[in-house]
N, C-alpha and C positions, 0 to 999 in steps of 0.2 A: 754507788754512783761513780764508781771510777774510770768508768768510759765516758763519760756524759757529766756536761758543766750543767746549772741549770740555772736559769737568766728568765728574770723575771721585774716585768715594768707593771707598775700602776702608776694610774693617769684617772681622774678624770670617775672616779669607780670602779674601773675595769681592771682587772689583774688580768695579765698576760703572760706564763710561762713557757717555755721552750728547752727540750735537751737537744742540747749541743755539742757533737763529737768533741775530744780533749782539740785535736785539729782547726775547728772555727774558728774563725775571730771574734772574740767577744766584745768590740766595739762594733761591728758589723750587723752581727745578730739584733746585739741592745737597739740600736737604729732601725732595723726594721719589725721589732717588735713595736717600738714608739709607732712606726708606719701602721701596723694593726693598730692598737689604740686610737692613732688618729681617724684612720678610716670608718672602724665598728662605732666610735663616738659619730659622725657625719652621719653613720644610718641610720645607729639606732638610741644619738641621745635623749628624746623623747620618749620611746620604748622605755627604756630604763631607767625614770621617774616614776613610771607604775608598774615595774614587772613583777609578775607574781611567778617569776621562778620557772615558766614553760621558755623550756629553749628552743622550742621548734619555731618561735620569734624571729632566730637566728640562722632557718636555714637557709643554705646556698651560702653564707656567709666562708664556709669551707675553700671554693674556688677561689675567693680574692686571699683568702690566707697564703692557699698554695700559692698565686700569684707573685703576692708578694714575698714569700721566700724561696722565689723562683723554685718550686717543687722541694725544696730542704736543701737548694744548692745554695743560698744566696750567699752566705759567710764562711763555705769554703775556702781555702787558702793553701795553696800547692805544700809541701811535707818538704823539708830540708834535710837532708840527712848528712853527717860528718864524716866525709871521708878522709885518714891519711893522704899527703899529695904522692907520698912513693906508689898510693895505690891503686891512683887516676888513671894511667892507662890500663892495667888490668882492667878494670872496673870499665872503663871505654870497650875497650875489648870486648869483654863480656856480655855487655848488653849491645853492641853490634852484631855479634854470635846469634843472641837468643832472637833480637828483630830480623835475622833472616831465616826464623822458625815462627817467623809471624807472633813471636812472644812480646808484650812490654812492659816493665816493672813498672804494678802502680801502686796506688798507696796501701790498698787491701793487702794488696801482697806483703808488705812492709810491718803493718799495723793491727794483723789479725792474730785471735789466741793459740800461736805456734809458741809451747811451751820453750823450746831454743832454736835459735836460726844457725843452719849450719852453715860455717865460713864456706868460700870458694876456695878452690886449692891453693889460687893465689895469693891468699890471708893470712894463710895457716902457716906461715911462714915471716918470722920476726922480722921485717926490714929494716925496723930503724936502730941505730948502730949504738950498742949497749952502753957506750960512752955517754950520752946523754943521759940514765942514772949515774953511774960512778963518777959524773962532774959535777952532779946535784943538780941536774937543770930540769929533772923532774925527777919521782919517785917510780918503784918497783910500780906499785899501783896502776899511775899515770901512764907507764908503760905498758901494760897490761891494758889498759883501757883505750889506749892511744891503737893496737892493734885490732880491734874488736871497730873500730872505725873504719870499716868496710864499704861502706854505701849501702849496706843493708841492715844495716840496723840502727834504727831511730834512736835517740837519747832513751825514751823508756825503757825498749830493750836490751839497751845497754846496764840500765839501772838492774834490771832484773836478772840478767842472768849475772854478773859480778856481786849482786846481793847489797848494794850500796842504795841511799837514796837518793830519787832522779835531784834533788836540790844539789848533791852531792857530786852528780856526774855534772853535771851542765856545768858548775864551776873548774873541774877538771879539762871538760873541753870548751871552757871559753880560756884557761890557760892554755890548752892546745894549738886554742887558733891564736891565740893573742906571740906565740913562739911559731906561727907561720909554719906549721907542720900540719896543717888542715887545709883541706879545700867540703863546698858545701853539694853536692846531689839535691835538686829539686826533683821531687815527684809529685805526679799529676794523680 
């Protein structure tokens, strides 16, 4: 289950489960799973005082589910990705480049199993000024990890390829941005 949360309401009799990309909001989901329970109880709490187990009771019951989570979009929520601020206009750059190739980063692209995402040329390249370890105002590490904040790579995959746990990284780049050396990429 590591790509998929799984969220689950009972109400009423009725257990309701859902997987839900690591991405959803699971306040969102939880909500409109409540919205099935409430709806399937209105049609079929009577039903389900003497069901003997045939779900075909239930059919068509499928359309108002899709409905309500708007086809599996409904708790979607755009993908934020942490980029260095030395890296913003490359990264500007670059994705004005690829959109007049009719290309646009989204979150697939971001979030699928690409064992390493390779940097852009203009990555690969240390910008921020190695004084910031030798003053202590972060570590070898943090620096290390502070370059890998690309715009293309999510916190997970940042976890994954330095070998750390994501608990691990998201505290590293919430000291990142808390030292105003980040800006955030949303993708769609």
């Amino acid at each position: 289950m590591r790509l998929f949360n799984l969220i689950l309401v009972f109400k009423s009799g009725v257990l309701v489960v859902v997987a839900a990309d690591k991405n959803d909001s699971r306040e969102i989901a939880q909500k409109k799973l409540e919205d099935i329970v409430e709806e399937f109880s209105k049609r079929f709490d009577k039903d389900i005082e003497s069901w003997s187990g045939d779900v075909r009771i239930f059919k068509g019951f499928e359309s108002v589910i899709d409905e309500i989570l708007e086809n599996g979009k409904a708790s979607e929520v755009p993908i934020k990705i942490p980029i260095l601020k030395i890296f913003k206009k490359d990264f500007e750059k670059s994705q004005k480049d690829i959109r007049k190739k009719g290309i646009v980063l989204k979150e697939v692209d971001l979030t699928s199993n690409i064992e390493k995402i390779e940097p852009p040329e203009w990555a690969k390249t240390k910008k921020l000024p190695k004084q910031v370890v030798s003053q202590g105002i972060i570590s070898d590490k943090e620096f290390e990890i502070a370059h890998i904040c690309d715009g293309f790579h999510t916190v997970e995959k940042i976890a994954e390829e330095v070998g750390i746990p994501e608990t691990e990284i998201q505290s590293v780049i919430e000291k990142l941005d808390e030292l105003e050396l980040l800006k955030w990429v949303t993708i769609e």
